[in-house]
MARTORPA-471897 format. One record per residue (C-alpha): x, y, z; residue in three letters. Coordinates in steps of 0.25 Angstrom, whole numbers, padded with zeros to 4 digits, always signed. Example, Ala and Ser with C-alpha at 12.3 -4.5 7.8 and 13.67 -1.06 7.14 Angstrom:
MARTORPA-471897
+0049-0018+0031ALA;+0055-0004+0029SER;
//
This chain:
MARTORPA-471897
-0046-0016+0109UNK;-0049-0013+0095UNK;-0043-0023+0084UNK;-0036-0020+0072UNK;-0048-0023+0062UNK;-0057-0016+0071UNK;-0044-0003+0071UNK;-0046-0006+0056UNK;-0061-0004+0054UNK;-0059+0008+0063UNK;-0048+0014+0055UNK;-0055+0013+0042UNK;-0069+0017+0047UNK;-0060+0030+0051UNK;-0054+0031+0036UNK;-0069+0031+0031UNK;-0073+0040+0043UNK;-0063+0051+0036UNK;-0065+0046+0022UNK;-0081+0048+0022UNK;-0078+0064+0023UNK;-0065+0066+0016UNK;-0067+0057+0004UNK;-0080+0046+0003UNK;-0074+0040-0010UNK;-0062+0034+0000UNK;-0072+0032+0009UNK;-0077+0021+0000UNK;-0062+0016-0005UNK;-0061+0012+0010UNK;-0073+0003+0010UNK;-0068-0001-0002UNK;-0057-0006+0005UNK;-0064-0012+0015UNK;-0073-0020+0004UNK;-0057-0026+0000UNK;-0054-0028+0014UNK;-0067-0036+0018UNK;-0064-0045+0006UNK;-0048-0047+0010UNK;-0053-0049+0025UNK;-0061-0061+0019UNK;-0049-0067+0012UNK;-0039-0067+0022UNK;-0032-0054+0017UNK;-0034-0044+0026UNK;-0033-0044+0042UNK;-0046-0040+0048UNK;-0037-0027+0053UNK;-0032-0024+0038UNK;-0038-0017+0026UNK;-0033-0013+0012UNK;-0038+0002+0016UNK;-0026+0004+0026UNK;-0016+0000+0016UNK;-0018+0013+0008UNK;-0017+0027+0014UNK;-0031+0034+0016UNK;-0024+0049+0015UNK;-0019+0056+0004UNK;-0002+0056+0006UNK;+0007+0062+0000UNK;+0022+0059+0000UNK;+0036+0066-0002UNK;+0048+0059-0005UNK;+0062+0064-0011UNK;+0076+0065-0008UNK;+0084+0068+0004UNK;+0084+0085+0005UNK;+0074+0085-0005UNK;+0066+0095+0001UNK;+0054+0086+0003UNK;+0052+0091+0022UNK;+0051+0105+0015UNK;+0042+0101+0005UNK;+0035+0095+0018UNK;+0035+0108+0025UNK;+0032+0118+0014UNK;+0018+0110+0010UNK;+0013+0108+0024UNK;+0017+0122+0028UNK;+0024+0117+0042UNK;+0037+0113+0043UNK;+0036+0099+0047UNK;+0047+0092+0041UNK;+0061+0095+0045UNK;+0072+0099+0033UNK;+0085+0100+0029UNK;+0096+0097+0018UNK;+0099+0083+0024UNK;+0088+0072+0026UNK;+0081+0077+0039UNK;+0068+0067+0040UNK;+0071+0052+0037UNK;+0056+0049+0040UNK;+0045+0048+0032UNK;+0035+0057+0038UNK;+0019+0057+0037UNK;+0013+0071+0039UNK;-0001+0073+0043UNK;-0010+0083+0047UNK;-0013+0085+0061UNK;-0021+0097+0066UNK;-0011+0100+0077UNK;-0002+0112+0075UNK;+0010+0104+0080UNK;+0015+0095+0071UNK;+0020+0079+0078UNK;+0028+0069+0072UNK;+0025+0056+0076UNK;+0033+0042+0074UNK;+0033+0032+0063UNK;+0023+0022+0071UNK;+0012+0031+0070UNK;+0013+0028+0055UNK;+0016+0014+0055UNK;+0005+0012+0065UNK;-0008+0021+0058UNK;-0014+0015+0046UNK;-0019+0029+0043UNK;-0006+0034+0038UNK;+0005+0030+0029UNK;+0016+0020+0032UNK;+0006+0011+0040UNK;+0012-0001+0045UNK;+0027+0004+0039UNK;+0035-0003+0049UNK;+0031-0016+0044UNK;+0035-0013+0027UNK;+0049-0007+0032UNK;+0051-0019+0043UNK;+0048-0026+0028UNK;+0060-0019+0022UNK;+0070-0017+0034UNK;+0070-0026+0046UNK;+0069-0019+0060UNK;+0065-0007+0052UNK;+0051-0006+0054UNK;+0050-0003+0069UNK;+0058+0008+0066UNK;+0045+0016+0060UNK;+0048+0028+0065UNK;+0061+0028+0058UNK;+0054+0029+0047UNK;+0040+0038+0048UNK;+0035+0049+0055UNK;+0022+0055+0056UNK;+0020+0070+0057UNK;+0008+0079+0059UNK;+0008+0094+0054UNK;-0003+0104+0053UNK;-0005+0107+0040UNK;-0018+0107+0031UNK;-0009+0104+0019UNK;-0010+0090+0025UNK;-0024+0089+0029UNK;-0026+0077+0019UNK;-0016+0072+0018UNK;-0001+0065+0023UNK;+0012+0070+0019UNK;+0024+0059+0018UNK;+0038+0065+0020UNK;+0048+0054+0017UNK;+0064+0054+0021UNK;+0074+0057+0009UNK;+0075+0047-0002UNK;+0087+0041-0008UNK;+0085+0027-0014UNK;+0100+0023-0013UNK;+0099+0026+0004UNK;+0084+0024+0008UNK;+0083+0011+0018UNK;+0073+0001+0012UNK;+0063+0003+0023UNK;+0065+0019+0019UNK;+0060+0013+0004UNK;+0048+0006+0009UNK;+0042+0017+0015UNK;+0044+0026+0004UNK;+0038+0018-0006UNK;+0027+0015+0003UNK;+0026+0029+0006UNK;+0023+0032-0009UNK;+0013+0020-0013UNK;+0004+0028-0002UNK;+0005+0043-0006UNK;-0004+0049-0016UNK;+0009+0059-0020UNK;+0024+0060-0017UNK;+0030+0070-0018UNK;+0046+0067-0023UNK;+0056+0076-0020UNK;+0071+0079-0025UNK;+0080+0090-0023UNK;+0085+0097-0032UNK;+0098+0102-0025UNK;+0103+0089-0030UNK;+0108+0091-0045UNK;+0113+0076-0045UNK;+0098+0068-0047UNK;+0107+0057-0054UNK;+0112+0054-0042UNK;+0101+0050-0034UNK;+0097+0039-0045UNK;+0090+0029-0035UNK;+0081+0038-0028UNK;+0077+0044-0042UNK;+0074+0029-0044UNK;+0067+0028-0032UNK;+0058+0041-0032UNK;+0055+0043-0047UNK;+0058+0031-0054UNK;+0049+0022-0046UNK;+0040+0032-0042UNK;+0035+0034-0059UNK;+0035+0019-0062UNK;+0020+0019-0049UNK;+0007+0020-0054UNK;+0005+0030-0045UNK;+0016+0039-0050UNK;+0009+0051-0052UNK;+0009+0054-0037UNK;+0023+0057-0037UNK;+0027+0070-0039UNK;+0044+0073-0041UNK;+0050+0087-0036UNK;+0063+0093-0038UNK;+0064+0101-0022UNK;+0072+0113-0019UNK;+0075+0119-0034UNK;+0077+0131-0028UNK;+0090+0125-0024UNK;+0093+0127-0039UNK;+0091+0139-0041UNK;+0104+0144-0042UNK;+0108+0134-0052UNK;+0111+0142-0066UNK;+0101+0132-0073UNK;+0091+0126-0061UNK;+0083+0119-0071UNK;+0096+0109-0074UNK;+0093+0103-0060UNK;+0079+0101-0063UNK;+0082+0095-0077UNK;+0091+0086-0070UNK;+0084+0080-0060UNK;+0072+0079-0072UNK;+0082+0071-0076UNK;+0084+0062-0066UNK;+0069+0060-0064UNK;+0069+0055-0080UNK;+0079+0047-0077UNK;+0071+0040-0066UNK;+0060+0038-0074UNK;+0052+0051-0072UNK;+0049+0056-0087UNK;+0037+0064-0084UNK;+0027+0070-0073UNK;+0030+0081-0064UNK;+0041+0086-0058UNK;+0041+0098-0047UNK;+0053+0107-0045UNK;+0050+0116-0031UNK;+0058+0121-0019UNK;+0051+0126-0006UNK;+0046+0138-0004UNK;+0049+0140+0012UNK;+0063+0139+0007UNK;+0071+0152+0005UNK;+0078+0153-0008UNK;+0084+0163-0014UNK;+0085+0165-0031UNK;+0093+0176-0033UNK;+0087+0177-0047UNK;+0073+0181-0046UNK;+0069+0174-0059UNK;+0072+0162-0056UNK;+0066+0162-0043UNK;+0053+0165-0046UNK;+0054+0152-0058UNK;+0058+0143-0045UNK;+0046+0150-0037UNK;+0037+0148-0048UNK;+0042+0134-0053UNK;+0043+0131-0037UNK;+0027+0135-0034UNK;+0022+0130-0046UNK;+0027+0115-0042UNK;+0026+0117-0027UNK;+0008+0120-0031UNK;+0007+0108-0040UNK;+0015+0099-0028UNK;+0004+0103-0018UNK;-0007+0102-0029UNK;-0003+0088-0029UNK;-0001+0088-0014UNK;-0017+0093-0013UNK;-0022+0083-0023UNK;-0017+0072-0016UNK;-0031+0068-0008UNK;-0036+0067-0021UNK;-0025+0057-0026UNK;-0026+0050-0013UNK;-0041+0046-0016UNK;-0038+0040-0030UNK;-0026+0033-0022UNK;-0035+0025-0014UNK;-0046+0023-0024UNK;-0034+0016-0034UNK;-0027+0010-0020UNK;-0045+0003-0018UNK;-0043-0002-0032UNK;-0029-0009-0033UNK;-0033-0015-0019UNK;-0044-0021-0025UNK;-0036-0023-0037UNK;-0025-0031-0030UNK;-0034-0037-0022UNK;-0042-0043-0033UNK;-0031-0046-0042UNK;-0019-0049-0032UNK;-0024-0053-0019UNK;-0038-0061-0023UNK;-0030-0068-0032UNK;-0018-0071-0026UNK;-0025-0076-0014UNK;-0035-0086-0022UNK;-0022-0090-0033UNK;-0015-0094-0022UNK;-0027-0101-0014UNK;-0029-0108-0027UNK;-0015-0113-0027UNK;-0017-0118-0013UNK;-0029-0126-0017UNK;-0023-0133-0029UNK;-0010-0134-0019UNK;-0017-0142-0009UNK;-0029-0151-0017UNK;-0018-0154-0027UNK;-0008-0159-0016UNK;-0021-0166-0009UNK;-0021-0173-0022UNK;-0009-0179-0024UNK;-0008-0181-0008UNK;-0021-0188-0010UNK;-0017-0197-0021UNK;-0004-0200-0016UNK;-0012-0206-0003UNK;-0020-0214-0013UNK;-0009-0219-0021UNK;-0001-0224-0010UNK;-0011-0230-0003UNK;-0014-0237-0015UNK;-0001-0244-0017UNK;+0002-0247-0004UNK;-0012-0254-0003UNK;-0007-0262-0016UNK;+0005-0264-0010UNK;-0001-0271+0002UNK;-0012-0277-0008UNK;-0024-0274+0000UNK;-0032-0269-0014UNK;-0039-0281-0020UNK;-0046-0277-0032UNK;-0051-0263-0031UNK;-0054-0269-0015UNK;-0044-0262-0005UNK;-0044-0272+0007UNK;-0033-0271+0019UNK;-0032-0276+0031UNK;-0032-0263+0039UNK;-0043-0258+0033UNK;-0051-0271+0038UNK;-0045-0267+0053UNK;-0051-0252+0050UNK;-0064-0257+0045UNK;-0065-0266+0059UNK;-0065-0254+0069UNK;-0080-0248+0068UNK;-0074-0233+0065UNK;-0061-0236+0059UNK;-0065-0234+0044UNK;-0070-0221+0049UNK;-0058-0216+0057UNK;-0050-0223+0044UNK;-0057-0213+0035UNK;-0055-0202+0046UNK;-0041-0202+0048UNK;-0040-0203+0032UNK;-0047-0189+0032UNK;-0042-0182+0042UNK;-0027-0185+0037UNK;-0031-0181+0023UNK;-0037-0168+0030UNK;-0026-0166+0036UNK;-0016-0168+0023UNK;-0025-0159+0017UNK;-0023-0147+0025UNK;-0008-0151+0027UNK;-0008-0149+0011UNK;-0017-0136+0011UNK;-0008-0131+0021UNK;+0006-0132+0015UNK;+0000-0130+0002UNK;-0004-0115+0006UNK;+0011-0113+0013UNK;+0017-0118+0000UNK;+0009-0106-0008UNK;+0012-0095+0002UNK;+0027-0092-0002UNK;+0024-0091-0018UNK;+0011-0083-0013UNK;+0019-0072-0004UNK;+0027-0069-0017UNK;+0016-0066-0024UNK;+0011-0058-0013UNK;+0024-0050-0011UNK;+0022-0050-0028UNK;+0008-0046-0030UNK;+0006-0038-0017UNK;-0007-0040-0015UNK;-0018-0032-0003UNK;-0020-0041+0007UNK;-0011-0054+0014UNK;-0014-0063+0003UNK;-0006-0072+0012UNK;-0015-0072+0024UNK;-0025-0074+0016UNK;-0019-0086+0010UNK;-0016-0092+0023UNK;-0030-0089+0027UNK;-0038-0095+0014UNK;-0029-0109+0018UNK;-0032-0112+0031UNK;-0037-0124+0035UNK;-0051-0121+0035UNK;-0051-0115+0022UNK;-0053-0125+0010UNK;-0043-0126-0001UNK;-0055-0129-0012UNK;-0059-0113-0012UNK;-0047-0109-0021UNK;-0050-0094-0017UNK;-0049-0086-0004UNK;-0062-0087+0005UNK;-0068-0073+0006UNK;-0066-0071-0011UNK;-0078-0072-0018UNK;-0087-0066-0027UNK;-0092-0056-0014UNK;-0077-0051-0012UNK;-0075-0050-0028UNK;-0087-0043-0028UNK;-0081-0034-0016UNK;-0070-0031-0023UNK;-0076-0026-0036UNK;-0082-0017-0028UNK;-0070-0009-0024UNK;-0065-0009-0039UNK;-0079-0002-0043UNK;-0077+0006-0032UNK;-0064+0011-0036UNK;-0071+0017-0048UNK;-0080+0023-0040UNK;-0072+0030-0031UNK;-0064+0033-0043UNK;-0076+0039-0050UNK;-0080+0048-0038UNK;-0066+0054-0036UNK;-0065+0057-0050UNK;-0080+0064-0050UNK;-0074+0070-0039UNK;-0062+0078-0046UNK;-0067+0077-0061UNK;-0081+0079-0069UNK;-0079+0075-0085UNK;-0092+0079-0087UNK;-0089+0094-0083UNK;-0102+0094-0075UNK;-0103+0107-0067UNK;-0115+0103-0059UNK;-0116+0106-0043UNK;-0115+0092-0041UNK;-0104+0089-0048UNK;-0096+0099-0041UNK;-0101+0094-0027UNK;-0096+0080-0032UNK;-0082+0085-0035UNK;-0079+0092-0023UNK;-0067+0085-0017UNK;-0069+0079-0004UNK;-0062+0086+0008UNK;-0050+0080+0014UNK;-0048+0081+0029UNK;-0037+0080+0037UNK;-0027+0070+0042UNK;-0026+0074+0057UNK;-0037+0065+0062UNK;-0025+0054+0059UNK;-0015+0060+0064UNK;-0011+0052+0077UNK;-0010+0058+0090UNK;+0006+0063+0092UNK;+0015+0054+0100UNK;
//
């Protein structure tokens, strides 16, 4: 039977089977995460069946979010060309859904465990955040997700997220957490709100939700906001009042700038009685629908500086949060225990000395007592004497190192749950104070200046790769040469079907 680090290898030697023709720059941001693993596995913080590679996904996603009746299974249908996602007025999917390609003609739909269970897709391991959240919860995965495969070369590439309606005052918490998780992977999202709604004021908390927590990221620039179904408006004596009101409302929240699309879908009838005015929507309609599939194409490119800026803070926050931690705290467990070996130590001594005193057996700076005498007379007995001395301070010793290690565990789990470092800092705690490991270090075994020098490894790398991408898409120097233009030819991308699993 294979085991799960041997499953590991085999999974990532299959990553970078696929990477090595579609892109060799992520080919090497794998081994880079492999160089941070080897260290990690040295320290204690990383199982043999774990690596920092699997916790960022290797394919470019993108993921649509929006209110309920939104228009967002349309949306779905109309870019893959294939109706795949069922529609309506009312909420008709309360699943997230991940959609892959498949080369089979027949689209299958297949349970949430085969998302839970497959660290090649997205919500790896789910169960175990929303049994976090919601007690009970988690073995109802398939309550949750859904995986579906279609047959459409839109997708080659990539994965599509479909998520359930959204409304911040009603959604479950365990609902929450998969949203939010469900954005930190996707390289864009798509948010969507409909415009048959005149009343954006009322939905305050999700306008929170979706726009005003959403700008406040990093990576906010993936999110792109679009007004659905203006058709719907066309029959209003002023359309571009509803527009202007929900502008408004996005203010509000916080958005003050960046894009905002207006579209409908063009697989829906409409009809406009005044002509004028329908060729503007068409037009205003066609010319936001191309730039959201621009960004939609451009994803693959996006994903790649992703995972370049994911290798950096990895080694960033492994560096600076998890090293550190893990050594500060092992610090704190070395003064801990020699500092209460210490005053254990000298409080043996003193009270020793005053009982001896006491029973004046000191004469001068000469200790004589009687039982020593009776010691001294049995061939062996100063030797066991001394012995039995020892192995009781021994055994004090690491009765100290021990509950002075469970004593720093509570204030370290805060600053884990605080700092959220990569890796079990934890573990790895538990596994630099055991009883064969000696307090004097002050430092996790496996960090030294090899595993520093390991680690600045993966920061140069990261300009390299970040160099090569940019060579890739970009020439300052407006050479025009043979092999300039050889270099920049984007790699191709293949298709998703090889991980599609087989259909229950």
């Amino acid at each position: 039977m294979t085991s799960t680090s041997d499953a590991l290898q085999q999974r990532l030697q299959e990553l970078e089977s696929h990477l090595s023709q579609e892109n060799p720059v992520l080919l090497s941001a794998v081994q880079s995460f492999r160089a941070i693993d080897h260290v990690a596995y040295r320290m204690g913080l990383l199982e043999s069946n774990q690596s920092f590679a699997n916790q960022i996904p290797w394919w470019p996603l993108i993921s649509i979010l929006g209110t309920f009746s939104a228009g967002k299974s349309t949306f779905v249908n109309h870019y893959l060309g294939r109706k795949l996602q069922r529609t309506g007025n009312q909420a008709v999917d309360d699943r997230f859904t991940v959609v892959v390609y498949s080369p089979e003609e027949t689209s299958h739909t297949l349970p949430g465990v085969s998302l839970d269970s497959d660290p090649r897709f997205p919500f790896f391991r789910m169960s175990q955040s929303i049994e976090e959240v919601a007690n009970g919860e988690g073995s109802r995965i398939d309550a949750y997700l859904q995986l579906k495969t279609t047959h459409s070369d839109r997708l080659r590439g990539k994965i599509l997220i479909d998520s359930p309606g959204f409304d911040a005052d009603a959604q479950r918490t365990a609902v929450l957490r998969i949203t939010n998780h469900m954005i930190d992977l996707s390289d864009l999202v798509l948010v969507f709100f409909d415009a048959r709604h005149p009343e954006p004021g009322a939905m305050r908390d999700t306008l929170k939700h979706l726009v005003g927590d959403t700008i406040k990221r990093s990576d906010s620039g993936k999110f792109l906001y679009i007004l659905n179904q203006l058709d719907s408006t066309a029959g209003e004596d002023n359309p571009e009042d509803v527009v202007a009101a929900w502008l408004r409302a996005m203010g509000e929240a916080g958005l003050t700038a960046g894009r905002f699309y207006t579209i409908y879908c063009p697989d829906v009838d409409t009809y406009i009685k005044d002509e004028y005015r329908r060729k503007r929507f068409e037009k205003k309609r066609d010319e936001d629908l191309n730039e959201i599939y621009q960004r939609m194409e451009q994803v693959e490119i996006e994903r790649a500086y992703r995972i370049i800026a994911a290798l950096r803070k990895t080694a960033t926050d492994f560096r600076h949060n998890t090293v550190d931690l893990l050594n500060g705290t092992l610090r704190k467990w070395r003064r801990r225990t020699l500092a209460t070996d210490a005053l254990l130590l000298i409080g043996a001594v003193a009270s020793f000395m005053v009982w001896s005193l006491n029973a004046g057996q000191w004469h001068g700076l000469v200790y004589e007592a009687h039982w020593l005498d009776l010691v001294k007379s049995v061939p062996w007995g100063l030797d066991a004497l001394e012995g039995t001395l020892a192995l009781i301070a021994i055994l004090i010793h690491f009765g100290v190192r021990r509950l002075a290690a469970a004593s720093l565990v509570p204030g370290l789990r805060k600053e884990v749950e605080k700092r959220d470092p990569p890796g079990d800092v934890i573990a790895a705690f538990r596994h630099n104070t055991r009883f064969w490991r000696t307090v004097l270090l002050g430092r996790a075994f496996g960090w030294n200046s090899g595993s520093r020098s390991e680690i600045d490894e993966v920061f140069q790398g990261c300009e390299s790769y970040i160099q090569t991408l940019n060579a890739s898409f970009t020439n300052p120097k407006g050479a025009q040469d043979s092999t300039w233009q050889q270099s920049s030819t984007p790699t191709n991308s293949r298709d998703l079907s090889e991980m599609k699993p087989e259909p229950a």
